[in-house]
Structure formats: C-alpha cells, structure tokens
C-alpha positions as a Markdown table, in Angstrom:
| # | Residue | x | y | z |
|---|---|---|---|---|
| 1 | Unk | 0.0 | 0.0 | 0.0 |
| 2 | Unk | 1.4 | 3.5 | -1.0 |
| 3 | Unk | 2.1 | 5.4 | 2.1 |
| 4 | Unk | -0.6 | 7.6 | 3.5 |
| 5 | Unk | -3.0 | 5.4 | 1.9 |
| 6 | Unk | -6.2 | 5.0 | 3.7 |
| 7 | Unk | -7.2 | 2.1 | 3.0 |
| 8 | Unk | -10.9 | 1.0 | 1.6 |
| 9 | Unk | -14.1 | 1.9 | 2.1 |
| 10 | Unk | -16.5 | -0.1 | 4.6 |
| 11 | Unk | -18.7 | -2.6 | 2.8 |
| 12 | Unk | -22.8 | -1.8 | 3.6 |
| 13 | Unk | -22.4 | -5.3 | 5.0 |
| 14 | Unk | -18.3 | -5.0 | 6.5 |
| 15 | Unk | -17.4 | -4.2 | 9.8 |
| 16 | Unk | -15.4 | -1.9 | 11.6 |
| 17 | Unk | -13.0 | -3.4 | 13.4 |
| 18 | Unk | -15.2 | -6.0 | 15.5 |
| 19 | Unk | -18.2 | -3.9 | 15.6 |
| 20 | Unk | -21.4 | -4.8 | 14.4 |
| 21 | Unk | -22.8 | -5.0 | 10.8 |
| 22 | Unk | -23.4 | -2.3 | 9.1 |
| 23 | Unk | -25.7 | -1.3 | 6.0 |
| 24 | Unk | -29.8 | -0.8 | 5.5 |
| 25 | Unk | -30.3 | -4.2 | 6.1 |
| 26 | Unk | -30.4 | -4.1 | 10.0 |
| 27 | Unk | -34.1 | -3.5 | 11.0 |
| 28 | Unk | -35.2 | -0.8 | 11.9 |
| 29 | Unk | -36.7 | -2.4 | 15.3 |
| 30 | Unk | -32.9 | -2.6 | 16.6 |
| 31 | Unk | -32.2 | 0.9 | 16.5 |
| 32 | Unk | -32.4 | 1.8 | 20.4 |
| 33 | Unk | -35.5 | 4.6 | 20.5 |
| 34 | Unk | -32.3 | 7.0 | 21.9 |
| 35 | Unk | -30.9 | 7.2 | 18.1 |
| 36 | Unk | -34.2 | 7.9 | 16.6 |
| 37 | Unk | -34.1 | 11.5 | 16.4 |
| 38 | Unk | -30.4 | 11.2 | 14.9 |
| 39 | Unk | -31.7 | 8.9 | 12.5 |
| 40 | Unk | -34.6 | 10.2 | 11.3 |
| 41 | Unk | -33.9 | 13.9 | 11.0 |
| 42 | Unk | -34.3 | 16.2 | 8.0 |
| 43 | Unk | -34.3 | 20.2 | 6.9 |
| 44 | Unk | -37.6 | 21.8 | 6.4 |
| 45 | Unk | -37.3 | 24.9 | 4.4 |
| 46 | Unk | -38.7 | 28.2 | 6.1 |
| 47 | Unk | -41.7 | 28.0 | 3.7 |
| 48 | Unk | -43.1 | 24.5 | 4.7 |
| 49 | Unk | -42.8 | 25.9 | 8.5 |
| 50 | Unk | -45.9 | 26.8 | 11.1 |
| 51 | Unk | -46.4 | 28.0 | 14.0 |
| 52 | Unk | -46.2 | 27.4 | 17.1 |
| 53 | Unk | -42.5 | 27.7 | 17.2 |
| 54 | Unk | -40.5 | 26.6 | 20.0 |
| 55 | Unk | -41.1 | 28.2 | 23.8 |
| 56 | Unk | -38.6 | 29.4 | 26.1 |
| 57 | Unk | -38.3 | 25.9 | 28.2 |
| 58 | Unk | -38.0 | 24.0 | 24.6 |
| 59 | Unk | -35.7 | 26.8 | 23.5 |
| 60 | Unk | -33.5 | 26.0 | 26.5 |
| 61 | Unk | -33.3 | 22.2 | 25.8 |
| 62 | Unk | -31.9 | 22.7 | 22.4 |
| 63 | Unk | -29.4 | 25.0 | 24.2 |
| 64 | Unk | -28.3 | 22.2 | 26.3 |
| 65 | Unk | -28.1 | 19.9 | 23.8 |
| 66 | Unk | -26.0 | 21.9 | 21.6 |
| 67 | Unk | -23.5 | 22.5 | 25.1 |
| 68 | Unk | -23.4 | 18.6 | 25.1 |
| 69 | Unk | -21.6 | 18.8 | 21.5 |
| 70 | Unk | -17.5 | 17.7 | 21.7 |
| 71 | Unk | -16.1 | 21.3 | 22.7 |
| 72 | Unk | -12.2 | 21.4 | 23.5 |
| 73 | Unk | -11.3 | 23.2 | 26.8 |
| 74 | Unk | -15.2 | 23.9 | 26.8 |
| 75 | Unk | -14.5 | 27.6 | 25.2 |
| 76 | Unk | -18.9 | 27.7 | 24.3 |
| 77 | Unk | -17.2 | 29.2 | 20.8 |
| 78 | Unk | -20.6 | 30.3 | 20.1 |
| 79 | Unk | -24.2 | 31.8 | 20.6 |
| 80 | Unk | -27.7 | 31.4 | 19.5 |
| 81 | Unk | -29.5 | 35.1 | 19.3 |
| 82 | Unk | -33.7 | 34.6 | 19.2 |
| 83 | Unk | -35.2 | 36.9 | 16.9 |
| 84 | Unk | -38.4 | 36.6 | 17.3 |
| 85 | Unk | -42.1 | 38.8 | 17.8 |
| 86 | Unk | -41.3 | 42.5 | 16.7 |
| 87 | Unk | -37.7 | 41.6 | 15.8 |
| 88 | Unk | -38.3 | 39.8 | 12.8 |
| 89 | Unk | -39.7 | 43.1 | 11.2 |
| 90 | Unk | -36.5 | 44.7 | 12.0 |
| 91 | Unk | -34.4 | 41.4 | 10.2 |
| 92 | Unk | -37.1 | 41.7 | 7.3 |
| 93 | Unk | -35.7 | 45.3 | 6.9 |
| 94 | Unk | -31.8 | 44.6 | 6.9 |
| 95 | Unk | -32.5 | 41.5 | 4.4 |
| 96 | Unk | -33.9 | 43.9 | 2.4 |
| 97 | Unk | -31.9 | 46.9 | 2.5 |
| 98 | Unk | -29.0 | 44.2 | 1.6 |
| 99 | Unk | -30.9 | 42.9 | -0.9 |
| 100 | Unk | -31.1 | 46.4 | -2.7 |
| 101 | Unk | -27.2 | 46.6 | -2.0 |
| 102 | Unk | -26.4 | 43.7 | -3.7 |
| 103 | Unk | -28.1 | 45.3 | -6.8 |
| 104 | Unk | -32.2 | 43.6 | -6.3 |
| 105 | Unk | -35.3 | 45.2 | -7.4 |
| 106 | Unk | -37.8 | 46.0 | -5.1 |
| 107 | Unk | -39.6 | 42.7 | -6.1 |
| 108 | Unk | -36.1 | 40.8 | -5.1 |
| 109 | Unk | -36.1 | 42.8 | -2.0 |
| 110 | Unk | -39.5 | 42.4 | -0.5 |
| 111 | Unk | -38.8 | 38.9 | -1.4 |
| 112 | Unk | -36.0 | 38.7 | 0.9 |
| 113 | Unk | -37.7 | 40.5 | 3.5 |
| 114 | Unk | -40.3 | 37.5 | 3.4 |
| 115 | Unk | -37.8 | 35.0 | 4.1 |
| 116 | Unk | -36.9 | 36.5 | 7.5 |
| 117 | Unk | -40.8 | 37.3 | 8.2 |
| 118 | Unk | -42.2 | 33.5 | 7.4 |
| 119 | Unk | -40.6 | 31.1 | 9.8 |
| 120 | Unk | -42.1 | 31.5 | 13.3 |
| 121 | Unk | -38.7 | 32.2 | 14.7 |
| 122 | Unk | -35.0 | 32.5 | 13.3 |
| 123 | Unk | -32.1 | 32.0 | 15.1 |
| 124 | Unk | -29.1 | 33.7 | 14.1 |
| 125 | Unk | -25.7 | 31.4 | 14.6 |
| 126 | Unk | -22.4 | 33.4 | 15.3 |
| 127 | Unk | -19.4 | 32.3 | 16.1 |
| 128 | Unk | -16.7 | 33.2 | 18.7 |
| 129 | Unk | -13.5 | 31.8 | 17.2 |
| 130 | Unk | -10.1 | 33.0 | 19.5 |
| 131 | Unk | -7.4 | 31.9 | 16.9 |
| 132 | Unk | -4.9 | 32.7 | 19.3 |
| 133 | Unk | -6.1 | 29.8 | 21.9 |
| 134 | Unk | -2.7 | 28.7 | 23.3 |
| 135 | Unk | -4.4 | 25.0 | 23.3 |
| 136 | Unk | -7.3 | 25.0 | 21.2 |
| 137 | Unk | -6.6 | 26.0 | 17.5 |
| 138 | Unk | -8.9 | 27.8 | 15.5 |
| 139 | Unk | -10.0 | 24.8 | 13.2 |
| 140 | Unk | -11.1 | 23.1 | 16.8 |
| 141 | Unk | -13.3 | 25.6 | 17.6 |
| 142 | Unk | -14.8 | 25.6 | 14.4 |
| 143 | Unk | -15.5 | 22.0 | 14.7 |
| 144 | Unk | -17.2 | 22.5 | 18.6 |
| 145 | Unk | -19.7 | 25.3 | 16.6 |
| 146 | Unk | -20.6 | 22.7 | 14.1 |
| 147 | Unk | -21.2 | 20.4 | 16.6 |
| 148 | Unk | -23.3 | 22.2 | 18.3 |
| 149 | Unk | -25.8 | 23.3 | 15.4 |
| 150 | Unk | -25.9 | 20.1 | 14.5 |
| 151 | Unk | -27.5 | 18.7 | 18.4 |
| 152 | Unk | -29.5 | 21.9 | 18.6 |
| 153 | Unk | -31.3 | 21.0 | 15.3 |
| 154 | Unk | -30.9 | 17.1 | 16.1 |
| 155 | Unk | -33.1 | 18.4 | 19.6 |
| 156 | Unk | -35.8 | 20.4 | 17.9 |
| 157 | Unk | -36.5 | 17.5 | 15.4 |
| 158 | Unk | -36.6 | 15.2 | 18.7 |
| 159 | Unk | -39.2 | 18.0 | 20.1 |
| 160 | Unk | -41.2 | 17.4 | 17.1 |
| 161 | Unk | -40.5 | 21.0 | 15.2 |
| 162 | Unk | -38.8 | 21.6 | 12.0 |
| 163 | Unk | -35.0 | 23.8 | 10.9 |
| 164 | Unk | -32.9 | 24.8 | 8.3 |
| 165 | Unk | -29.9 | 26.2 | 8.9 |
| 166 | Unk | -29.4 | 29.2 | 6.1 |
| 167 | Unk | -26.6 | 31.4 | 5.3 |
| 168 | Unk | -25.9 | 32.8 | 1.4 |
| 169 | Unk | -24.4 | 36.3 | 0.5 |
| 170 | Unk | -26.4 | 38.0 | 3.6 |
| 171 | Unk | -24.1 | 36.7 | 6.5 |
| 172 | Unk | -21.2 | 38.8 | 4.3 |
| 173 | Unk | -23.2 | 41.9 | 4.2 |
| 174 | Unk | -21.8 | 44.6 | 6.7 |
| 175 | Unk | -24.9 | 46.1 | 8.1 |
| 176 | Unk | -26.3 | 42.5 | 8.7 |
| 177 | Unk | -22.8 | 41.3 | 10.3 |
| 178 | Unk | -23.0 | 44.2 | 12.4 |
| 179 | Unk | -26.7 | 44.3 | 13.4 |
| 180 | Unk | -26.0 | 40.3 | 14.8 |
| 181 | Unk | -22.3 | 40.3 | 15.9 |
| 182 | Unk | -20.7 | 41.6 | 19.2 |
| 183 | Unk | -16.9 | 42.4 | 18.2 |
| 184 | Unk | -14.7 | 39.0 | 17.6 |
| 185 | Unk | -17.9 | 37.6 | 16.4 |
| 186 | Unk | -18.3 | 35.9 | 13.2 |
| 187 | Unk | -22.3 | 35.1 | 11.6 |
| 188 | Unk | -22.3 | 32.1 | 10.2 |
| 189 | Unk | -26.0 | 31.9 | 9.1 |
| 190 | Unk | -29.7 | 31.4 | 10.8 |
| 191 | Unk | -31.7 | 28.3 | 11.6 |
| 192 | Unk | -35.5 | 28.7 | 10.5 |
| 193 | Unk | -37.7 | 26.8 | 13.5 |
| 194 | Unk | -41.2 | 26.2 | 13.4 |
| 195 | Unk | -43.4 | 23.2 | 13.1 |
| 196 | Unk | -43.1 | 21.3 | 9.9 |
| 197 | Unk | -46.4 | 21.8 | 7.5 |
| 198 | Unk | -45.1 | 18.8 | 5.4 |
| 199 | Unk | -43.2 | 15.4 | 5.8 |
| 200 | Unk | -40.2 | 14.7 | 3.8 |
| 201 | Unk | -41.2 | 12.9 | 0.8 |
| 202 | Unk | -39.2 | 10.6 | -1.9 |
| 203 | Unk | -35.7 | 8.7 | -1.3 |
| 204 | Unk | -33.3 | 9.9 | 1.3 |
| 205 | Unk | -30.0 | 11.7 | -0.6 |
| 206 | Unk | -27.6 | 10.7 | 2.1 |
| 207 | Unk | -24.9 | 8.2 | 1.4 |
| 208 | Unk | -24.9 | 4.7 | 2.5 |
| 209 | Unk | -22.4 | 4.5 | 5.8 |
| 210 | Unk | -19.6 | 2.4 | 3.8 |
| 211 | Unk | -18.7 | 5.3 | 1.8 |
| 212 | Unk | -17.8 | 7.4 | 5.3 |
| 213 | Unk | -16.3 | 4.8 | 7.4 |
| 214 | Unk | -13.1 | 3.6 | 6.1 |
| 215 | Unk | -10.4 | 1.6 | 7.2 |
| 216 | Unk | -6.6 | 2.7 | 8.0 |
| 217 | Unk | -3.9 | 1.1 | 7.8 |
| 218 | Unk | -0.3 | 2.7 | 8.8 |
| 219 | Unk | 1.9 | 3.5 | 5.6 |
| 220 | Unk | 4.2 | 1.5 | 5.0 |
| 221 | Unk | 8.0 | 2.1 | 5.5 |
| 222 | Unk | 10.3 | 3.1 | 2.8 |
C-alpha cells in the first residue's frame, strides 16, 4: 500500500474493526428509541414551517443539547441570538436593504424581506472563534460550533418541530454582520424553526455509511 493510503471503504455489510454489521439491512426495530431522532432527521425549508414555534423551556433544551456537542477546553465558541415577535420586522428590513445593496429590485427585496418574516422564529448562529487559543486551534473551535448546530437542530426535530440552517451572501453583508455580531464575532447563518407543514417525501440523498467509514492502515516504511 502507498504510504498515506487509507485504506478501503467499509462494505454496507463490513465491519469496523469488531463492531457490528453495518448497512440498511439491520431493522429498523434494533435501533435503540435513543438514536431515533439522529436517524430520522431532516431540513424543512422556512416555507413548509408553522407556527407554534418553540417556547422558552424547549428553546433551553436545544441549548443544552448543543453544550453537550464535543467542545475542546469547553470555550462555548458560540451563541444562538432569538429573533423573534417585533424583531423579525427589523431582520425583514436589513435583508432587504441588503438585498437592494447587492443590486435587487424591489420585487427581489420584498422577497428577501419575506424570508426573514415566514418562519415563526430565526435564530441567528455566530461564532466566537479566539485563533490565538494557546491550546485549542482555531480549526477546533470551528469544529465544537458545528457540533453544536448540528444537536441543537438534532433536539428540535426530537421535540417534534422543523429547521434549516441558512446562510448565502447575507451573512457577508456589513450592516447584517454588524446588526447580529458583538466584536470578535463571526455570523455564520440562521436556523428557521417552526413546526413542519409537510413530511419529507421521496428517497433519502444521504450516502450509505460504507462510503464514510473507512479503514486505516499505517503506511508503509520506505
């Protein structure tokens, strides 16, 4: 094997070391009811979402669920800011002055001033990245605020609502930047939440697990 080869993709069937089988084929009565909402969670796009959207208590167990998320030296390298009620009028108004900015009509910009009015709450993701850590590098901390968006949307599935995280040309805009982020902050987008008006329909588009669990083996020595 050449070195820094790494090695061959998992058959659907193969195992990992002396794990368990994997592939479709295990039924779907074995999965422990913990995984479900893992398994089983999708996007829903800010126009298939209703209201009611989340409350404060439901609101916090997302939070917490997020903080459970691998996080090196526990930094929290991010925050969740609620704009909700009379708020989203005033993110329907910087969408759209952006949208004008970036060269839109006033067809283009009412339309973008929609998107931030529809869901029944946004939440606006930003980042606090310190890329002089003297023990957690920068790409680290990126990987904890992943992390975390990913169990805060995992939660509100679990608590039966629909999300979408959502970023595009807007998070680069100054006024918008400014409007969401304290300084050292960075906006990385804003998760739609609401209750989902529609099930996902047609075959799933993720890949079977083989193609991301993969087998190393050490190079081998000159």
């Amino acid at each position: 094997m050449l070195a820094g080869s790494t090695g061959k993709h998992i058959a659907s069937a193969g195992r990992l070391g002396s794990g368990p089988a994997l592939g479709p084929q295990e039924p779907m009565q074995a999965t422990p009811t913990s995984l479900a909402a893992l398994l089983t969670r999708y996007s829903v796009g800010p126009k298939h979402l209703v209201e009611p959207g989340p409350s404060d208590t439901q609101l916090a167990l997302m939070a917490q669920a997020a903080l459970r998320a691998p996080d090196h030296a526990e930094l929290v390298p991010y925050r969740f800011k609620l704009v909700r009620g009379a708020a989203k009028q005033g993110m329907a108004a910087l969408f759209a002055d952006a949208a004008r900015a970036a060269g839109k009509g006033e067809e283009g910009a009412a339309l973008d001033a929609e998107r931030a009015l529809k869901p029944p709450m946004t939440v606006a993701v930003v980042a606090r990245i310190d890329p002089g850590h003297p023990q957690v590098p920068a790409h680290e901390q990126w990987a904890a605020v992943g992390g975390a968006i990913g169990s805060f949307l995992t939660a509100a599935h679990a608590l039966g609502f629909g999300g979408m995280m959502l970023s595009g040309a807007k998070v680069r805009n100054p006024a918008i930047a400014a409007a969401f982020c304290e300084p050292g902050e960075t906006l990385l987008g804003w998760i739609a939440l609401g209750t989902p008006a529609r099930q996902p329909a047609g075959p799933a588009r993720k890949p079977d697990p083989g193609q991301v669990l993969i087998d190393w083996h050490p190079p081998c020595k000159p």
